[in-house]
Structures are given as C-alpha cells and as structure tokens.
C-alpha positions in Angstrom: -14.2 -31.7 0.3 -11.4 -30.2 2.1 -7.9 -32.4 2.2 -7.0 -33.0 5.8 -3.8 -33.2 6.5 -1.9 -34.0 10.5 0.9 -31.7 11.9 3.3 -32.5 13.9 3.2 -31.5 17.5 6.9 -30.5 18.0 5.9 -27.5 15.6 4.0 -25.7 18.3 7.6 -25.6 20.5 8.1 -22.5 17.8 6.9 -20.6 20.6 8.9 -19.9 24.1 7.2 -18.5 27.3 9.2 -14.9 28.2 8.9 -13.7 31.6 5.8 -11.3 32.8 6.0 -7.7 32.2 5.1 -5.0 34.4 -20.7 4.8 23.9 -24.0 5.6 23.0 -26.5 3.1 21.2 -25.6 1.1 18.3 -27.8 -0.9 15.8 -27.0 -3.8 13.1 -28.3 -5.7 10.3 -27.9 -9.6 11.5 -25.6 -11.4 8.8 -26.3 -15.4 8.3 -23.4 -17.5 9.2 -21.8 -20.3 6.6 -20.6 -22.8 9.0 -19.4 -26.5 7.8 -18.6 -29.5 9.9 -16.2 -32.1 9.1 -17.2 -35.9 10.4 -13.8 -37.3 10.6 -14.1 -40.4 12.3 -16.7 -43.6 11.9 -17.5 -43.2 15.9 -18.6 -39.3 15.1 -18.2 -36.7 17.3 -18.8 -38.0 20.9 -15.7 -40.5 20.0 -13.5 -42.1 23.2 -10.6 -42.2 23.6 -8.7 -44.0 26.8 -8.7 -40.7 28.8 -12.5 -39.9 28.1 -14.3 -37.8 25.4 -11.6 -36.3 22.9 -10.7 -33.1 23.0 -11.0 -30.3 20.4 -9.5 -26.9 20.2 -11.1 -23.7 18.8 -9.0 -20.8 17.2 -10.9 -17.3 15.6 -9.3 -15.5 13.1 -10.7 -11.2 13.5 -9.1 -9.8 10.0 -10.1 -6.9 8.4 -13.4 -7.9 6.7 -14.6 -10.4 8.7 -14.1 -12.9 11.3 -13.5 -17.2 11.1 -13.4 -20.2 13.5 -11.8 -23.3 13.0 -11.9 -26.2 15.2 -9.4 -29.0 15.3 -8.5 -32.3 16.9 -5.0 -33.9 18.6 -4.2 -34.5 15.0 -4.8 -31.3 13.6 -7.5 -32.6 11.6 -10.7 -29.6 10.9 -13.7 -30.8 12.6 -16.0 -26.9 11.8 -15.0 -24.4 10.6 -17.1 -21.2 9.5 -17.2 -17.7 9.3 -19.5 -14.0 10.0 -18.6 -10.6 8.6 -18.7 -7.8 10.7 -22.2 -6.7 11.2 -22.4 -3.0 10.6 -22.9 -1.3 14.1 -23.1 2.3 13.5 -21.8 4.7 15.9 -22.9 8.4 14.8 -21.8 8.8 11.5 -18.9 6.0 11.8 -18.4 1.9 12.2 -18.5 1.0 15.9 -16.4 -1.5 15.7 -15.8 -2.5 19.0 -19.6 -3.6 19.2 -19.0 -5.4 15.9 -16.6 -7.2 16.7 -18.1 -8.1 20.2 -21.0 -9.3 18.7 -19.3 -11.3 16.0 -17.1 -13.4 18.7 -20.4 -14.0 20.7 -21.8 -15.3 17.0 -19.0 -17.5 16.2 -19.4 -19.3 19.6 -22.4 -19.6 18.6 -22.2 -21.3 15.0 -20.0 -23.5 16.7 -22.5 -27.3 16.0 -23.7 -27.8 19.4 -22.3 -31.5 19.7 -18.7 -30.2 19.5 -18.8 -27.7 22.1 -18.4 -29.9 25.2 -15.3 -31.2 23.4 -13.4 -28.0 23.4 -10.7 -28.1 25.6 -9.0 -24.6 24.8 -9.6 -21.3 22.8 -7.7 -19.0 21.5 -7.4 -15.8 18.3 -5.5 -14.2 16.4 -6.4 -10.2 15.3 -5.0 -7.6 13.2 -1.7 -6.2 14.1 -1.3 -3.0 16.1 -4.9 -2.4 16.1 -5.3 -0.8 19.8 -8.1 -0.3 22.3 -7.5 1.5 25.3 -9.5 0.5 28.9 -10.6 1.8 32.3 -8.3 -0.8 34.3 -10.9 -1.1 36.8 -14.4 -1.3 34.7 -12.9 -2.4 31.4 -15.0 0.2 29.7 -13.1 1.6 26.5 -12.2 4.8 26.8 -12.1 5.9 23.2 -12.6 4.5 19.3 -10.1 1.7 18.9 -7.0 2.9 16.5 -7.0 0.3 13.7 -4.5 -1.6 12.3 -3.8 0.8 9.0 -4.2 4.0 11.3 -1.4 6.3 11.8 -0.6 8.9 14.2 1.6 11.1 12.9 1.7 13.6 15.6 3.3 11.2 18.0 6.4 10.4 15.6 8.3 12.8 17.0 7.9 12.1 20.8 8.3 8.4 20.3 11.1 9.1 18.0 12.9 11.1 20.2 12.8 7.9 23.4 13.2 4.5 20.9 16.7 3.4 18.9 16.6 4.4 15.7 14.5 2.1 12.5 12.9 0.3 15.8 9.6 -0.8 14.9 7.7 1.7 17.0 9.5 4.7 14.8 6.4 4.2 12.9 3.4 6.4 12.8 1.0 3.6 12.3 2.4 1.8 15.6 0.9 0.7 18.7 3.3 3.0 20.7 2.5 5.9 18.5 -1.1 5.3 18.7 -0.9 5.2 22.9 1.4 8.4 22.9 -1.4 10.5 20.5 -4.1 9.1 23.2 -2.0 9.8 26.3 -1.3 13.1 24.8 -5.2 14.3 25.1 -4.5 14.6 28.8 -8.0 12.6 29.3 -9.4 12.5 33.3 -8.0 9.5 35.1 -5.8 8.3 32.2 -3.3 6.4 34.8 -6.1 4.1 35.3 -6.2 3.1 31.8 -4.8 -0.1 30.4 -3.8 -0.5 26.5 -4.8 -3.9 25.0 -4.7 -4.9 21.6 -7.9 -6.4 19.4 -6.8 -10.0 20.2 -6.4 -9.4 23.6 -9.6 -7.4 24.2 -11.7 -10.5 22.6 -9.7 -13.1 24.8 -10.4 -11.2 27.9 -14.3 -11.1 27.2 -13.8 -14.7 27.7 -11.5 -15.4 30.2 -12.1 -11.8 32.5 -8.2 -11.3 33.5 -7.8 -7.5 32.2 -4.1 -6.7 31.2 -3.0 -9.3 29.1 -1.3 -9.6 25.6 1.1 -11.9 23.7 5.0 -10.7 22.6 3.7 -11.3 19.0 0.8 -8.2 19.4 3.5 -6.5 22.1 5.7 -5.9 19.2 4.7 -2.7 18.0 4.4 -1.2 21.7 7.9 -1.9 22.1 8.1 -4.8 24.1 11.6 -7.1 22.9 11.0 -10.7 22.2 14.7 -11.2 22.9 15.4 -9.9 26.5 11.5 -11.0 27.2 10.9 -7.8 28.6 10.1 -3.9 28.1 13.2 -2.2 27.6 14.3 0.3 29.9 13.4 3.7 27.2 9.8 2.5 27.4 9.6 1.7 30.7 10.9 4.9 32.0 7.7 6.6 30.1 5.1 7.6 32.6 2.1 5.5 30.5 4.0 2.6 30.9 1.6 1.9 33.1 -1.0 1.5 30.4 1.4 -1.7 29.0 -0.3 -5.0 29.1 1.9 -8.5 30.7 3.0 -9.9 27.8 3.3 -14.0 27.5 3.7 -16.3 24.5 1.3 -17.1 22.2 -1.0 -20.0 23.3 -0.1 -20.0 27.0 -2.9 -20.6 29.2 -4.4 -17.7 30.6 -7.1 -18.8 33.0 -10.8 -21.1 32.5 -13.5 -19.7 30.2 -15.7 -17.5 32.1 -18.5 -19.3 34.1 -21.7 -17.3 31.7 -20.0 -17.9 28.8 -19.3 -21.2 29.6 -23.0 -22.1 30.3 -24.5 -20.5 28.1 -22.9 -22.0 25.0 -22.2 -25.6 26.7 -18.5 -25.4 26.9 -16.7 -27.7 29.6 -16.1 -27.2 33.0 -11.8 -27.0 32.4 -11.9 -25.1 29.2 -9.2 -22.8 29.1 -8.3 -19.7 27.0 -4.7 -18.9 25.6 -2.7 -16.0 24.6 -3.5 -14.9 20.8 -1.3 -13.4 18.1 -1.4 -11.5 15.1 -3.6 -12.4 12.1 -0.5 -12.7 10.0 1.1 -14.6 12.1 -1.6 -17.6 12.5 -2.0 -17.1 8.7 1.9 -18.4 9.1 1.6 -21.3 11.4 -1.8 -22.4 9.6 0.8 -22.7 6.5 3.1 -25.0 8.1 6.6 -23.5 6.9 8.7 -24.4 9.5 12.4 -23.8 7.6 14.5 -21.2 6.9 14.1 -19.6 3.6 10.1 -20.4 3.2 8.1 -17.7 3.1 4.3 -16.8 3.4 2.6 -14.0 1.5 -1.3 -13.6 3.7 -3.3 -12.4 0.5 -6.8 -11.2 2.9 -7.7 -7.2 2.5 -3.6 -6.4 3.0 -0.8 -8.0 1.7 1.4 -9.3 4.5 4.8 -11.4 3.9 6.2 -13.1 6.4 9.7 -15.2 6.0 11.3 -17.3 8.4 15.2 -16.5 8.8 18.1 -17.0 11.1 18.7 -13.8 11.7 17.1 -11.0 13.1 15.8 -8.1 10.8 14.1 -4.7 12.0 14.3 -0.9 10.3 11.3 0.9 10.5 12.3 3.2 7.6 10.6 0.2 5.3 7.9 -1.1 7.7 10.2 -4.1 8.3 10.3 -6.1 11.5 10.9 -9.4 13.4 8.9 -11.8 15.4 10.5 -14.0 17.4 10.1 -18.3 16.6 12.2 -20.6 19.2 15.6 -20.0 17.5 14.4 -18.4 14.5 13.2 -15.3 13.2 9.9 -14.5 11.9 10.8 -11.5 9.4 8.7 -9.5 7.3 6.1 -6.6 6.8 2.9 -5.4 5.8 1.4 -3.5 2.6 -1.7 -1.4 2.2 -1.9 -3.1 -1.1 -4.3 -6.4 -1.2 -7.8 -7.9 -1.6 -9.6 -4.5 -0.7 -8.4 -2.6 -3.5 -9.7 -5.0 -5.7 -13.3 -5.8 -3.8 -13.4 -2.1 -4.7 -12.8 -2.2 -7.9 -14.6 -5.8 -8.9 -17.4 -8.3 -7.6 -16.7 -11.6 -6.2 -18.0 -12.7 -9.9 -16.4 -10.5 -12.3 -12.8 -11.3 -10.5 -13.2 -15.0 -10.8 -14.8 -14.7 -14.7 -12.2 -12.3 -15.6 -9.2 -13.7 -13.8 -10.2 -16.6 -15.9 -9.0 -14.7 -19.6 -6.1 -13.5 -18.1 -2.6 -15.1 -19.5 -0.5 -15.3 -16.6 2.4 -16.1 -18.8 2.1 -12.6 -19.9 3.6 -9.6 -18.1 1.1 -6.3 -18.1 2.7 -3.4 -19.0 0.8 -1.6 -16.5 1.8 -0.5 -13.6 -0.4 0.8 -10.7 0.4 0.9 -6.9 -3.1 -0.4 -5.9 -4.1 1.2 -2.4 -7.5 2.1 -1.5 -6.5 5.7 0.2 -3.5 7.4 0.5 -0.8 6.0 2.9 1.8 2.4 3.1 3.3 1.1 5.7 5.7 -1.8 3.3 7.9 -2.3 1.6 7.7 1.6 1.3 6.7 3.4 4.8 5.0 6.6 3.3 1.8 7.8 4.7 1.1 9.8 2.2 2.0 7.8 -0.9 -1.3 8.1 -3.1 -3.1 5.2 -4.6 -2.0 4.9 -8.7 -5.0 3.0 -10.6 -4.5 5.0 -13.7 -4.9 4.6 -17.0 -7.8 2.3 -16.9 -7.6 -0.1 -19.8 -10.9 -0.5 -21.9 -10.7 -4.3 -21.3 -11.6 -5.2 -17.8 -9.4 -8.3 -17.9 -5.9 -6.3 -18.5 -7.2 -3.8 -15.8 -6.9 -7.0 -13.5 -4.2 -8.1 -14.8 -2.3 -4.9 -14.0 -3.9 -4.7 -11.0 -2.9 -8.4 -9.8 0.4 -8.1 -11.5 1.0 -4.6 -9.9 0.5 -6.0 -6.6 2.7 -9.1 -6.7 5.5 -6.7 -8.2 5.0 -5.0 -4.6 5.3 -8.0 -3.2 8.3 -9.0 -4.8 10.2 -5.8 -4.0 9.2 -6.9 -0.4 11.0 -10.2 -0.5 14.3 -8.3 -2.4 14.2 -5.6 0.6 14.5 -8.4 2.9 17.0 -10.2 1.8 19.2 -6.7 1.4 18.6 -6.5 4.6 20.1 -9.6 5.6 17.2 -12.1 6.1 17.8 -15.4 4.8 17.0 -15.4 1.2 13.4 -16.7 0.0 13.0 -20.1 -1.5 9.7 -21.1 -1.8 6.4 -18.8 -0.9 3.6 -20.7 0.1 0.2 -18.5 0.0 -2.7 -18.1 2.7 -5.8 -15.6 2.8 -8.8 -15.0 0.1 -6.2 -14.7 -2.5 -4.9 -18.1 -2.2 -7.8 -19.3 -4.3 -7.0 -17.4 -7.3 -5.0 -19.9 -9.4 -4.1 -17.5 -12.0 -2.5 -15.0 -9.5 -0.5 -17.7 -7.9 1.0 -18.2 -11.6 1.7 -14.5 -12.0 3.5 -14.2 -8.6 5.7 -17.2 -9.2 6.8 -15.5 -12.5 7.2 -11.7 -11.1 9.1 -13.5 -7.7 11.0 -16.1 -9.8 10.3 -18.6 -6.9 7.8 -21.7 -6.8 4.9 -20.5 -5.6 1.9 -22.3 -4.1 -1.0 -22.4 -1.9 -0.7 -23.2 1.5 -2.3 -26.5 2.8 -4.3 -24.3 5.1 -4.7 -20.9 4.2 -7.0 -19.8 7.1 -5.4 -18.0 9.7 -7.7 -19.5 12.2 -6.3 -22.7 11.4 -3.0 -21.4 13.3 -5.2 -19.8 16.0 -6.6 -23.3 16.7 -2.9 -24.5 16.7 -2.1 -22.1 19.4 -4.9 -23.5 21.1 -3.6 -26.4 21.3 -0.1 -25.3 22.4 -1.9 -24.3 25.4 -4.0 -27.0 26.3 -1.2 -29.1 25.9 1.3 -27.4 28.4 -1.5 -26.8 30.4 
C-alpha cells in the first residue's frame, strides 16, 4: 500500500500570477485502464466536513508514453490514481496523436471511481515541454500535426537566431519558437487567424472552452520572460506574435468545466480548471524539494533534471534553462537519454530480473550514449549526435549495466554543467518517473553523482498536477 504523506500548503505560493499577455479518419485498439482508489478516511468518500462535502482535486500527467491521474484531498493525501497509454490512432502511415491524446483525457475522466467525481473541486495537467499544436482561433480546429516535444526545426534557427539574445532558450532548434517560425514560414491560407498552444493547454481548453491560454512554465520556450511577466519587445515585434497564447501561472483558475463535460461525467456545478505546466515540472512539485541545492532527476522516457537555485541560469548552447519559483529559480534541462532507450532494448521483465545481478558498487567499463535516434537537446545540444550502444556485451546484465551507468554518467555531467554555470550546487537528488523504482540504479547514480540519492515520496508527475489544482481552487 502506498505511504501517504501531507504537504504543506504554503508550498503552492512557489508560484506568482504575472500579468496577461497579448484530419481524416482515425481508428484505435481500446487499451484497459489500471485505476486504484485509496479509502483514506473511516467516513469514506462522501465524508463532511463543516463547509459541506470535502473537496478533491484532480491533476493528469500527458508524458511521452502514456498518460496518469491522480486525485488528492486538502491534505494532499491520494484518494485514485490510475493511468491509460496512448491508444494507437493512426493517421495514414503515422500516430495521430492529437486524437490519442484526446481520447485518453476523455478516458481518464472516465476511470475516475464514480463516487469521487462530485467531489472534485478543480482540474488541472501537466504535458511535455515544447510540444506545440497550432489552431484556427475561431473553430479551434488544428491546422497541422502537432511538433512534439523531441522535434526540431532546424530551418528556423537562423531566423529566430537572428531576433532573440544570444544562448536564450529559443536559440534552440527543438523550441517552441522555432517550431511556430518553420510553420509560419509555409505561408499557409489565413495563418493570422491561427493561435499556438501547447499540449497542456490544448487538453485544458477541451475542458474549460477559453481558446488562447497557456502557463509561463509551457510559455518558456516561445520566449515569453517569467521575470518581466511579459513577451519581450524582439518577439513581440514579430508579425506571428499574434499566434502567442495569454500566459498566467500555473494553477490559476481559468474558468468552470464545460457544461457537457460536466454532465456527462458527474462533476459539480463550480468545478473549475487551472493553468497546467510542464511534465517535468509537476514531476518537481510531486517531489516536494522546496530548498536550494535539491535537485530532481524525472527518469520517464527522457531524462530531465531539474535543480532549484538562487540564481538564474539560461544558455541554450547546452539545452540549459530556467523556470521561474517565487524567489527562486527552477534550473535545469532535458536529455534524449532515458526509459525509451531501454524499453527498446529490454522487456519490463528482463530489466527488473537483470537489474537484479547487477553490482551497483561496480563501475562498467562501458560507455554508451544511449539515445533511440540521432539528435540531444542536454547537457550536449547536438541534433545530430548519434546514438552509441556498441559493443554489446555477451552478458545481458553488463549490457544494462552500461546502459544504466552510461545514462546516469549523462546525468551527472548535467548537474556539473550547472553548477559551472553558476546554479547553486546540487546536494541531494531526489528521483521521480518509471525509473524511480529501480533500486539498483538509484545506487549507481548516487555513486557516479557522489550525492545521496533517493526516490521521491511521490514520483508521479500527476501528483504535482493535482497540487496545482489545488493552488487554484484555493485562490479561487
């Protein structure tokens, strides 16, 4: 049985409100859902309180595989949780991902245990970073294949390189500005009508209906500044500014869940939806590392570190960058390298029996760069570096062992980069995504990073979602 553990409310002031800013068919195998539900009180779940029926919040978590929800109480405590993968909607010869992922929100809601669901007060999500749909304003119909998260578009570098400071963010070809300059570029029919929004806050407006909005932790890589709260002037003066979403903070109240939605899964009448953020970010707040110097390595299909710091951190010559928290700084970057490498290389079974024989006390004398294509974004930014899983060991278990040890030797280099940088120096890592549950890893890492090393509390980045959500329904 899962620990349950209370937070403390005065963590979700990390977050400050800036001002506003300026198909054809598809067909799917259903997938069943695994969906658990925590009973956490002797009254159950229709417990009172003095103001009525308690209230619960819901957060979703859309990462690269797959898709969870998590839904808490006032205390933080998990009352469901559960996750879908992606159901494979074709579209021609490639995923159609936008009906995927449609139809896994609209499955969540509905693995959600029906006696919990007039309880929700407020929803929000987290998805991946600078994954980017673009919109007709008016009909909200996309206009083109969303750019994922791990896409780059080299052939806007230049352009974007030419308007934005030099080792900013967007000087990146796999960023959300350089993905909107390579679409605006086509010269499509009516593209001032368009509107850019990114995977968390395309899936947010399906439920709340108020096109146009985004959070300044998603509005990062499009350019907008988390420390004037606005889009600077060099973006601004761009004529598909336009296109830019209002940004807000995470977990601020948007507007009530739409009516349909609403009755049809038996939410309330006043349940709101919030701003989102990044699935690396939620992975962070799920992890509850709220000092200077503690980090969080999100170990899901990418490898994603995230440090909290006192000062401010951004070059985009290493894929390094800065989110803003209250005073702080949320520092860090994102590697090619992860889980997905190694799903394609081992089962679920053969990584847990062989990670098992593996001495972690042991350093491999291999060393791979573990990608699944060509192309990294940290602590190297190279699209073309190629993948390096060779030699191949006749033993299975050192081939892991290289492989795992390979990647936390990436991650290490990512932590040293940052404090060169000047980020506060790393302390203690605390660890969050699939990888969390591999005990032998977590060994390996703490020698490679000579740093304790441990798993987070909660690891699931809809944990932090469901935070958010209650951020919002709490300044509501």
């Amino acid at each position: 049985m899962l620990m349950l553990h209370q937070v403390q409310i005065s963590s979700f002031e990390l977050f400050q409100s800036p001002k506003q800013s300026g198909c054809c068919s598809s067909k799917s195998v259903p997938l069943r859902p695994r969906t658990r539900l925590y009973r956490n009180r002797a009254m159950g779940d229709s417990d009172r309180s003095g103001n009525g029926l308690e209230k619960l919040y819901l957060g979703m978590d859309f990462g690269t595989s797959g898709a969870r929800f998590t839904v808490i109480d006032d205390q933080g405590m998990i009352r469901a949780e559960g996750k879908r993968e992606y159901p494979p909607f074709m579209r021609e010869e490639s995923m159609d991902w936008v009906s995927s992922w449609k139809a896994t929100l609209f499955s969540l809601l509905e693995d959600i245990p029906i006696t919990l669901r007039p309880l929700v007060s407020s929803i929000s999500l987290d998805g991946t970073s600078a994954t980017t749909l673009i919109l007709n304003r008016h009909s909200g119909e996309v206009l083109c294949q969303p750019f994922l998260y791990n896409q780059s578009c080299p052939d806007a570098l230049p352009e974007v390189k030419s308007i934005a400071p030099a080792n900013h963010t967007v000087c990146s070809g796999s960023s959300t500005l350089c993905k909107l300059v390579s679409w605006w570029n086509l010269k499509v029919p009516n593209r001032e009508s368009a509107v850019l929004l990114h995977q968390a806050d395309w899936l947010l407006w399906l439920l709340h209906g108020r096109l146009g909005v985004s959070d300044y932790n998603n509005a990062l890589k499009v350019g907008y500044d988390p420390e004037s709260e606005s889009y600077p002037s060099w973006l601004i003066s761009q004529p598909y500014s336009q296109l830019l979403p209002v940004v807000q903070a995470p977990g601020t109240s948007i507007g009530n869940l739409k009516d349909s939605i609403r009755r049809q899964f038996g939410f309330p009448d006043d349940c709101i939806v919030c701003t989102g953020t990044t699935d690396s970010i939620a992975a962070f707040l799920a992890a509850r590392a709220t000092e200077p110097g503690k980090a969080v390595t999100s170990l899901g299909s990418t490898l994603a570190i995230k440090l909290l710091s006192t000062k401010r951190v951004d070059d985009a010559r290493y894929g390094v960058y800065s989110h803003r928290l209250d005073d702080k700084w949320l520092v860090g970057g994102a590697s090619n390298t992860g889980g997905a490498i190694l799903r394609q290389l081992f089962s679920d079974e053969q990584l847990e029996r062989l990670s098992q024989e593996i001495n972690p006390t042991v350093a491999s004398p291999l060393d791979y760069y573990p990608l699944k294509g060509s192309g990294e974004r940290f602590p190297i930014a190279d699209p073309n570096l190629a993948p390096r899983l060779l030699p191949r060991p006749n033993s299975d278990v050192e081939y892991l062992h290289g492989i795992l040890e390979s990647i936390a030797r990436i991650e290490g280099k990512g932590y040293k980069l940052l404090k060169e940088m000047g980020a506060t120096e790393a302390e203690e890592v605390l660890t969050a995504g699939g990888g969390a549950k591999n005990d032998k890893w977590i060994k390996i890492r703490e020698r490679v990073l000579g740093l304790p090393v441990s798993k987070a509390v909660h690891t699931e980045a809809s944990y932090g979602a469901s935070l958010l959500a209650l951020k919002g329904a709490k300044q509501k």
